[in-house]
C-alpha positions as CSV (number, residue, x, y, z in Angstrom):
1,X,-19.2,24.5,-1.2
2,X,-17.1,26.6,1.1
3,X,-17.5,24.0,3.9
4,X,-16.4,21.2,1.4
5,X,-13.1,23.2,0.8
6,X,-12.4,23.8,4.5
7,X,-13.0,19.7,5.1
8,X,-10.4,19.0,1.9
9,X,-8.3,21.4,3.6
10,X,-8.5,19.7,7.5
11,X,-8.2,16.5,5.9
12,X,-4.8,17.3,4.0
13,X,-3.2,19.1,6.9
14,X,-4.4,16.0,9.2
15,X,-2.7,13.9,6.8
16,X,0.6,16.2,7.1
17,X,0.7,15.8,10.6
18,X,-0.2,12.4,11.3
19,X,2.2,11.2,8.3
20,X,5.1,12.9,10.2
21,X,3.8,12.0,13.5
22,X,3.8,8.2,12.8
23,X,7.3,8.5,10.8
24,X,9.2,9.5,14.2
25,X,7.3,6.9,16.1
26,X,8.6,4.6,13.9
27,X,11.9,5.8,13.6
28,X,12.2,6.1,17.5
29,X,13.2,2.5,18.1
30,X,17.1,3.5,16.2
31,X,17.6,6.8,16.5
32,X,16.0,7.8,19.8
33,X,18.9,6.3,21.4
34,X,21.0,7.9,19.5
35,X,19.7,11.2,19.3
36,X,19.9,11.2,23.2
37,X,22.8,10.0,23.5
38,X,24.2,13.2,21.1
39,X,22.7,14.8,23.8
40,X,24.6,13.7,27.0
41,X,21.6,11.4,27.9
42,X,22.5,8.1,29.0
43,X,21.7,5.1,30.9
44,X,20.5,1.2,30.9
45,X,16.7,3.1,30.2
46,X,17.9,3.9,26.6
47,X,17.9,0.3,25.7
48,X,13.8,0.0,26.6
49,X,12.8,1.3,23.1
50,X,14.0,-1.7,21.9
51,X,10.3,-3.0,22.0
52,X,9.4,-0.9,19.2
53,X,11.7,-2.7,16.5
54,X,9.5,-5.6,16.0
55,X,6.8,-3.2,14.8
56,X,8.8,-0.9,12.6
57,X,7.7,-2.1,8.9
58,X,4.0,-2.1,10.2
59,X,4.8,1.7,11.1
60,X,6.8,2.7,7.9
61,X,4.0,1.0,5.9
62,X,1.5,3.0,7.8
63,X,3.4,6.1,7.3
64,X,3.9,5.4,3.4
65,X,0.1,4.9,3.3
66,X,-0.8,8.2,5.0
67,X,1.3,10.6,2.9
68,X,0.1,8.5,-0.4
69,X,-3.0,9.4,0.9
70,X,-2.3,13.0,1.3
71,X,-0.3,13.3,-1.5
72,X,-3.5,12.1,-3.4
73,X,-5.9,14.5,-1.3
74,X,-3.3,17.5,-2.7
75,X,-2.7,16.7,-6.0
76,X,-6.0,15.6,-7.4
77,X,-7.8,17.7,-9.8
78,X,-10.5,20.0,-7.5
79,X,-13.6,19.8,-9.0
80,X,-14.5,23.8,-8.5
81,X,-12.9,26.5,-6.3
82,X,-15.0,29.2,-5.0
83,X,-13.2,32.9,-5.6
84,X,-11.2,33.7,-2.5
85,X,-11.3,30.0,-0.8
86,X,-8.2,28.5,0.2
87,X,-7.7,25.9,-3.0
88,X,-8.2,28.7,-5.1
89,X,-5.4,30.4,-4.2
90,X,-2.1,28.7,-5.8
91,X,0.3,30.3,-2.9
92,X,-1.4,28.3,-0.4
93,X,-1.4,25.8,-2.3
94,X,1.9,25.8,-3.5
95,X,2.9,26.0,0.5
96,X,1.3,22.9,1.7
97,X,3.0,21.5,-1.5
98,X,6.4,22.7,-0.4
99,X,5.4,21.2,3.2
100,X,4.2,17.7,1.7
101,X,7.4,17.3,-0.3
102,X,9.3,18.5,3.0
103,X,7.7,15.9,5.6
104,X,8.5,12.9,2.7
105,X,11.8,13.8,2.5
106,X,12.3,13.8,6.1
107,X,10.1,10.8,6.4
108,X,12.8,9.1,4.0
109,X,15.8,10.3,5.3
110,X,14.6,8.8,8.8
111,X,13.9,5.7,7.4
112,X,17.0,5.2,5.6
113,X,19.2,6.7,7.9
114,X,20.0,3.5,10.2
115,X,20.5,1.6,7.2
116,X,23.1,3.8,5.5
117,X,24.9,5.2,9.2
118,X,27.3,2.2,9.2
119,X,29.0,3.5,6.0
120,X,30.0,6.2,7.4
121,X,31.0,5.1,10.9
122,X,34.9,4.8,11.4
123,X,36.8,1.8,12.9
């Protein structure tokens, strides 16, 4: 029982981190350039990420697809917790919750962000 908990619990933090993981890959192709070039980076270099556009919607899709899956992994119903595991206890619990919602935010606002940049670029 216990080692069923600890595999629930590897699979939602693998989830977690790959989710994320796969959201900056695919967000790499806009805003690497322009996060290094907030940073004093420059160069003709810059302009090599450019391969990764074509394969953006395969990676958002991937992305949306890992956190649905960890969402699912998180918020299903447990069939039985063992006193003092790790599901048991709602503060964990409610952590990786807070974490979860955190990384899809993030995940969104990445997405979104070279869409919705122009706005708010001057002339």
């Amino acid at each position: 029982m216990q080692d069923d908990l600890a595999i629930e619990t590897r699979k939602i933090k693998t989830g977690l981190f790959a989710g994320g993981a796969v959201a900056i890959f695919a967000s790499a192709c806009c805003l690497g350039p322009l996060v290094l070039i907030l940073l004093g980076a420059g160069g003709a270099w810059i302009s090599t990420l450019s391969w990764l556009y074509p394969i953006k919607p395969y990676l958002i899709s991937a992305t949306y697809l890992i956190l649905g899956w960890t969402g699912y992994q998180l918020y299903r119903p447990k069939k039985s917790c063992a006193i003092g595991s790790l599901c048991a206890s709602p503060k964990y619990m409610k952590w990786l919750r807070i974490i979860f919602a955190s990384i899809s935010v993030l995940v969104s606002v990445l997405f979104l962000l070279p869409e919705i940049l122009p706005y708010f670029l001057l002339d």
